[in-house]
N, C-alpha and C positions, 0 to 999 in steps of 0.2 A: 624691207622695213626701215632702214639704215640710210636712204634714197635723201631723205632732209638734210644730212650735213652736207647736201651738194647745192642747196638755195642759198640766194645770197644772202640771209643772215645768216644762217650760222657759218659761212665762209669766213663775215666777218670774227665771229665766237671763235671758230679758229687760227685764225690769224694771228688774235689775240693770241692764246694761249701757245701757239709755237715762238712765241717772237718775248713774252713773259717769261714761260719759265726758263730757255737758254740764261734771259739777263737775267733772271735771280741766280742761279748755280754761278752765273760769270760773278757778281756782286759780293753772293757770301765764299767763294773762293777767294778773293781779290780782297776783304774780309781777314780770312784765316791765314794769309799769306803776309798782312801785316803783323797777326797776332806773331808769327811762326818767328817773322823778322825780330820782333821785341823779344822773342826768347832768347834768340840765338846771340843777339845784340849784348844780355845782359848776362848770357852764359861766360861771354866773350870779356867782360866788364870783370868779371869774378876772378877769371883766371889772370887777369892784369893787376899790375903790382899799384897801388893807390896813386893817382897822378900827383898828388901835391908831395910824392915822396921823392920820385925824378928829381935829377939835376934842374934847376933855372938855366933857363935860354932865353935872346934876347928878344925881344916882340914878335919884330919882324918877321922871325924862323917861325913864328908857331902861327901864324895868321895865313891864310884865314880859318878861324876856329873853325875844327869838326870834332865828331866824335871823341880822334883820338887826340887832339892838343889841348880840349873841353878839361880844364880842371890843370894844366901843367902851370906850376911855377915860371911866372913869366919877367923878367926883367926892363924897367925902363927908364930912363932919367929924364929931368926937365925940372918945370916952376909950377906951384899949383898955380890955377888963375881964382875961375869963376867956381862958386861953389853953391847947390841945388841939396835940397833936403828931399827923401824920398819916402813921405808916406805910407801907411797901411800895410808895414813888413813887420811879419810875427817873427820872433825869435823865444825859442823857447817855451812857447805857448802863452809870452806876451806880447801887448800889442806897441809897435814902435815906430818907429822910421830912420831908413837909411843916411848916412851924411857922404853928401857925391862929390867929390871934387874931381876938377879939370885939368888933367896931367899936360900941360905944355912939353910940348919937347922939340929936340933939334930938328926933326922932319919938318916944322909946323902943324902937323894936324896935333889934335888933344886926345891922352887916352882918361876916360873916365875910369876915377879910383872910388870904388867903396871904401872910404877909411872905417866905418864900423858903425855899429847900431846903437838906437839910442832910446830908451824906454820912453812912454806918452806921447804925447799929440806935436806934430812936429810946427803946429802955429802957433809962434810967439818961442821958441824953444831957444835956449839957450846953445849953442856947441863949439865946442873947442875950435878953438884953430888951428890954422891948417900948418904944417911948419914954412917958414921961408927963407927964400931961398935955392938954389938947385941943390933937387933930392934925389934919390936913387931908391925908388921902389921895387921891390918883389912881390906881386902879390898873383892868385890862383887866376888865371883866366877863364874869362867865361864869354858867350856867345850874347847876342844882341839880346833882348827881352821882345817879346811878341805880344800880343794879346791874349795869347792860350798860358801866356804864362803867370805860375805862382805871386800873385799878390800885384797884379798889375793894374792900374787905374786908366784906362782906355779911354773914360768919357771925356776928360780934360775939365775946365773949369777951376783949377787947382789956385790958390792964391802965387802970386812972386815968388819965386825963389824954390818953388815948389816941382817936381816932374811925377809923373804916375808913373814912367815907364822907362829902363833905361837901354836907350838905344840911339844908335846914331842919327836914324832918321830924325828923332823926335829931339836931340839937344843941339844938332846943328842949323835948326831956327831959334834955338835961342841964345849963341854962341857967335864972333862976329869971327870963327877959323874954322877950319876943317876938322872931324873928329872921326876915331878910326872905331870899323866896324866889330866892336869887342868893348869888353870894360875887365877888371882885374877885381878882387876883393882881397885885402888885405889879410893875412893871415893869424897876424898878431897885431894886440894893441902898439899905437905909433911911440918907440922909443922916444924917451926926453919930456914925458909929461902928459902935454896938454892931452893928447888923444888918451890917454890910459883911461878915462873915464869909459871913453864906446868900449863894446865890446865887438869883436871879431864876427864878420859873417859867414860861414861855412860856404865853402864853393857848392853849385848845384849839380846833380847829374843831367848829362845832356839829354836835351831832349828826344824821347826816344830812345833810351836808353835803359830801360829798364823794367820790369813788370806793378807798374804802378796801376792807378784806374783804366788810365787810357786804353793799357794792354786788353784789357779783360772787357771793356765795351767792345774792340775789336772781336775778342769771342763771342760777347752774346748778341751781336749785330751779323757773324756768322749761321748764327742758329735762326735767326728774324731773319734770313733771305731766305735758308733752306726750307726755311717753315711757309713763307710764301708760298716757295716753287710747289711743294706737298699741297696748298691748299688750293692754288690756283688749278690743279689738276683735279682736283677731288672735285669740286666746282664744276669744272667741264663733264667728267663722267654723268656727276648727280642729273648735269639738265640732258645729258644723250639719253642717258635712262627714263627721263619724266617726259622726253618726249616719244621717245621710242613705246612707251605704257600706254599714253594720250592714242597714240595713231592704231594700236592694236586695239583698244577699248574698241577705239568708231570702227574698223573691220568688223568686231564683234558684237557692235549694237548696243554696247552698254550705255553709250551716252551716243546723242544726236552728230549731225556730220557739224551740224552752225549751233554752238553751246549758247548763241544768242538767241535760237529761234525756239529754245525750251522754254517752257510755260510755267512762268515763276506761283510758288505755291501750290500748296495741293491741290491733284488734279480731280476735278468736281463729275463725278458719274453723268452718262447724259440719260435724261428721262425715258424708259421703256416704250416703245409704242404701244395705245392703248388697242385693244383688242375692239373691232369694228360689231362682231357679236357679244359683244356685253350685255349683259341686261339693261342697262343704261340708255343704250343707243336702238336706233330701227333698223330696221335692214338693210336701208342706204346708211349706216353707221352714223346719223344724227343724232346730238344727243337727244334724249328724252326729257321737258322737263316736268 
């Protein structure tokens, strides 16, 4: 009865389904293996003592950012240069923007400094200045900005002076030096004045770092593979069966061997043959009339 999963369709049917559900099990493993990673990542977070409480160290030693130099107090000296306003950063549950300035220093490359946030719209916006002269910053280190990242503007079209996104790729075309792959946020408003207006922006946890949404799409994108591989097999059964039903009917006569060659609509009695001794007829069964 079983003899059809040997024709070339349903080899193909098969194929499929061997070659399907292995990738979904591989998919939502691979899946549950990130979720597991973010746990453990953030288990490991908890039990670490707060990075911006650590000693400062100087750039160099903590670059290049991961995990664990994400958030250490970082030290570094130089001149500010060039200075870029960074749009559409909520602080506090208002809306503001960042004030970026361009850490010159004796390497030559520039480290990008958050000196602090600033409430409303950052066009036309007034901001402190920058102090000058050579200064000696500490401020929390942080990792480049990506496009997955919080409050970033990717599409570009920004006015002057303006950056969506802060990261090396993106300011060393608008920068005529080198600029190092990391930026710093200051921790406290800028002693001596001018800056005391911004307010301080809180280092971010690294990415990856902890049970945020990301985490938890990771789990319910493990359950959407497994739920696949379940269906894709249910699927396969349902049509073995509906053909396996089909080929035992036509054994048994219930429907035709060519479902084509069945006679649509009810099927219409054919006329009795009339009896040749009728009253009607003669005895060469002519009618009478």
């Amino acid at each position: 009865m079983y003899r059809f999963l040997l024709t070339p369709r349903w080899w193909g049917i098969n194929l499929f389904v061997v070659l399907a559900i292995p990738f979904c099990v591989f998919m939502g493993t691979w899946q549950l293996g990130r979720f597991e990673d973010r746990v453990q990542s953030h288990e490991q977070a908890e039990k670490q003592p707060d990075p911006s409480t650590r000693a400062a160290k100087p750039l160099a030693e903590l670059l290049p950012v991961d995990k664990v130099t994400s958030g250490r107090p970082a030290v570094a000296t130089g001149t500010y240069a060039d200075q870029f306003l960074v749009p559409g950063r909520k602080l506090d549950d208002r809306q503001g923007f960042y004030v970026l300035n361009m850490l010159r220093t004796d390497s030559g490359k520039a480290l990008p400094v958050v000196r602090g946030w600033l409430p409303g719209s950052a066009t036309g916006a007034r901001v402190p200045a920058a102090p000058e002269g050579e200064v000696t910053v500490t401020g929390d280190l942080q990792a480049s900005e990506n496009s997955r990242s919080d409050g970033v503007n990717a599409r570009g079209g920004l006015p002057t002076g303006q950056v969506g996104m802060i990261s090396a790729a993106t300011l060393v075309n608008l920068v005529p030096y080198d600029v190092y792959d990391a930026w710093v946020t200051l921790p406290e408003a800028e002693a001596g004045g001018t800056g005391g207006a911004m307010k301080p922006v809180p280092a971010a946890a690294p990415e990856g770092s902890g049970l945020d949404l990301k985490a938890f799409q990771n789990l319910g994108y493990t359950g959407e593979w497994f739920v696949f591989a379940g269906f894709v097999l249910f699927m396969w059964f349902r049509l073995v069966r509906r053909e396996a039903e089909a080929l035992r009917d036509i054994e048994l006569g219930i429907v035709p061997d060519d479902p084509a060659a069945a006679p649509e609509g009810p099927a219409t009695p054919a006329p009795a043959p009339e009896d040749p001794a009728s009253p009607d007829r003669d005895a060469a069964g002519t009618p009478v009339r």
